[in-house]
C-alpha positions as a printed Julia matrix, in Angstrom:
169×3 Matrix{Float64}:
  14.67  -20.15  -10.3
  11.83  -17.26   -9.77
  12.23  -14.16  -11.26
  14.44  -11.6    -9.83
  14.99   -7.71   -9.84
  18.65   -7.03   -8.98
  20.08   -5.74   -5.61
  20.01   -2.42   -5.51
  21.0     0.52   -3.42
  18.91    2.77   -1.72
  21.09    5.56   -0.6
  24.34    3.15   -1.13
  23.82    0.89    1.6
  25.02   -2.55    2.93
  23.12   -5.77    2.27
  19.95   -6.56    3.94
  20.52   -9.65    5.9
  17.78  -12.67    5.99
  15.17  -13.23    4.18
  11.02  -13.36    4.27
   8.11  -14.73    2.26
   5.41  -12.53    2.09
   2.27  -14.4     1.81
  -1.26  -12.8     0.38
  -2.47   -9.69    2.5
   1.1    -9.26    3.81
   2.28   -5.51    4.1
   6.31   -5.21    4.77
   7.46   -1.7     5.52
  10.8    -1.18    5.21
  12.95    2.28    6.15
  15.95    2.39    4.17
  17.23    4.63    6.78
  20.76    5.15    6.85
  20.97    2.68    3.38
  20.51   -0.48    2.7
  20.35   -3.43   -0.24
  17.91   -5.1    -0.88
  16.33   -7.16   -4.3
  12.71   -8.94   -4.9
  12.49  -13.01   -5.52
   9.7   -14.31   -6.81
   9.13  -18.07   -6.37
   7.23  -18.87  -10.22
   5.39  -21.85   -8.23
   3.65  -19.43   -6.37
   1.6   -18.51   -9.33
   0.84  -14.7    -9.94
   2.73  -11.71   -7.98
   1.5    -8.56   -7.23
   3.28   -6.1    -5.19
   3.13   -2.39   -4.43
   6.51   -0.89   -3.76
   6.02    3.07   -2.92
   8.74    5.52   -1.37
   7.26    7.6     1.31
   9.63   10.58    2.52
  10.41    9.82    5.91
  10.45   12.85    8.85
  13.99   11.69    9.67
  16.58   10.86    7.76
  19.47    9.04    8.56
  17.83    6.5    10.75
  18.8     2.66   11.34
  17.02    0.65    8.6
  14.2    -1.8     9.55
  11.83   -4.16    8.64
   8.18   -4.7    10.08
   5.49   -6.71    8.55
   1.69   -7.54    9.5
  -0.81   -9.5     7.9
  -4.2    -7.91    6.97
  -7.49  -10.0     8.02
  -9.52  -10.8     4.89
 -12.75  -10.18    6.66
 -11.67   -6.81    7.72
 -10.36   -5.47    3.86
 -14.23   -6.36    2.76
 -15.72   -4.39    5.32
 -13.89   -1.24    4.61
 -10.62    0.65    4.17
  -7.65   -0.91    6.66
  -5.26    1.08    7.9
  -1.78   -1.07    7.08
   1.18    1.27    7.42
   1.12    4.57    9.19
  -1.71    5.76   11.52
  -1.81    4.55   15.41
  -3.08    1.21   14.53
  -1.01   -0.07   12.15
   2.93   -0.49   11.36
   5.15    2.48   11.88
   6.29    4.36    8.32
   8.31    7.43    9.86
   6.11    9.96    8.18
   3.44   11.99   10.26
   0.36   12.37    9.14
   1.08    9.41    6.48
  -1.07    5.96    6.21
  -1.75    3.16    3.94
  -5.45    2.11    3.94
  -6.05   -1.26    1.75
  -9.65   -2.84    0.91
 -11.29   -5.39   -1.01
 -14.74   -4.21   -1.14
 -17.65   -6.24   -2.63
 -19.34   -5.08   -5.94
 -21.74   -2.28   -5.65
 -20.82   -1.72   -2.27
 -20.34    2.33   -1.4
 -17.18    2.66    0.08
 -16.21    5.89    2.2
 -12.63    7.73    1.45
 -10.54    8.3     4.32
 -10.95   12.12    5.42
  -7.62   13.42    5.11
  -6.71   16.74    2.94
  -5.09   14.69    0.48
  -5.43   11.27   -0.97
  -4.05    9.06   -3.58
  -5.88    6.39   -4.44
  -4.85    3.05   -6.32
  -6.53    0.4    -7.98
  -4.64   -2.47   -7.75
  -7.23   -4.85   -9.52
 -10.99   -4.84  -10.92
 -12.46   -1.64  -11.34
 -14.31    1.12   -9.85
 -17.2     3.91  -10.03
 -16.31    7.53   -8.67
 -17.78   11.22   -8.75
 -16.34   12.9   -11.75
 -14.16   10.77  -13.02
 -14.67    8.12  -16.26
 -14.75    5.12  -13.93
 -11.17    3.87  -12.45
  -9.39    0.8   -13.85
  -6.63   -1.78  -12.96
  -3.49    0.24  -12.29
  -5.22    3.97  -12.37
  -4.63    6.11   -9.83
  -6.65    9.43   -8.38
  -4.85   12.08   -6.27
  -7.82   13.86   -4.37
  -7.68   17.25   -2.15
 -10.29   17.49    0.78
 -12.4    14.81   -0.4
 -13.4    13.76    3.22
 -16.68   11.67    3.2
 -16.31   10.67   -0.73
 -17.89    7.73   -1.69
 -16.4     5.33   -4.55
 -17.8     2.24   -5.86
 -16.42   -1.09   -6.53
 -17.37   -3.0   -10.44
 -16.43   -6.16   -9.72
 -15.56   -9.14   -6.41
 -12.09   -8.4    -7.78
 -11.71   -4.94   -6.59
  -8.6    -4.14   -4.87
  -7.15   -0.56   -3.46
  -4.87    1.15   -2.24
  -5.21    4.6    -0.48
  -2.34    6.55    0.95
  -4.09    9.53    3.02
  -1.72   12.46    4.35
  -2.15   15.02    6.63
  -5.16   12.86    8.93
  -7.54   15.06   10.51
């Protein structure tokens, strides 16, 4: 039996129905809309899970609930910031101005933020070099204002982030 987190509500809803395995470089947006339940199962064969579960404030509430997913191309997350959720090209998250950018730069490799008055950035795994800050580790995050054309650098071939840009110019 994997490990589980219990159903739970989000804004006291009925069960989801179905189910899905997410596979590496899968993003899943779900809108809660209206309510739903829902709970996490993780198969322990699989090996190590990582997820990132975050609660954007949709532009309308009270919508019907729903489930996309996409798969990110691996060649594409080491070339640069992907835009996964929000944004034209990538799956819908209610929320204007709102996008997910992932990457998995290579070490040493400058890496441009997305220009957008405000960013927060999150570093899943490895490590990373930026303008005045210490150096970013695994699970640190950086909330940025008007850092448009900001360059950070990975540490290591493990790097992995996460970028949620708001308000896109």
């Amino acid at each position: 039996m994997g490990a589980r987190r219990r159903a739970h509500p989000h804004r006291h809803g009925r069960p989801v129905r179905g189910s899905a395995t997410l596979g590496p470089g899968t993003v899943q947006v779900t809108s809660a809309g209206s309510g739903i339940r829902h709970s996490e199962l993780v198969d322990p064969a699989a090996g190590p899970t990582r997820f990132l579960q975050v609660w954007v404030r949709p532009d309308e509430r009270g919508t019907r609930p729903r489930t996309t997913r996409a798969t990110a191309d691996p060649a594409d997350l080491a070339a640069g910031f992907v835009p996964v959720a929000g944004g034209p090209d990538a799956l819908p998250v209610g929320t204007r101005g709102a996008t997910l950018w992932v990457a998995r730069p290579r070490r040493g490799v400058p890496l441009r933020l997305p220009d957008a008055p405000l960013l927060h950035l999150y570093v899943a795994r490895g490590a990373l070099a930026a303008p005045a800050t210490p150096g970013l580790g695994e699970g640190d995050a950086w909330r940025l204002r008007d850092a448009g054309g900001l360059d950070v650098v990975p540490q290591d071939d493990r790097t992995e982030l996460a970028v949620w840009s708001f308000g896109a110019r």
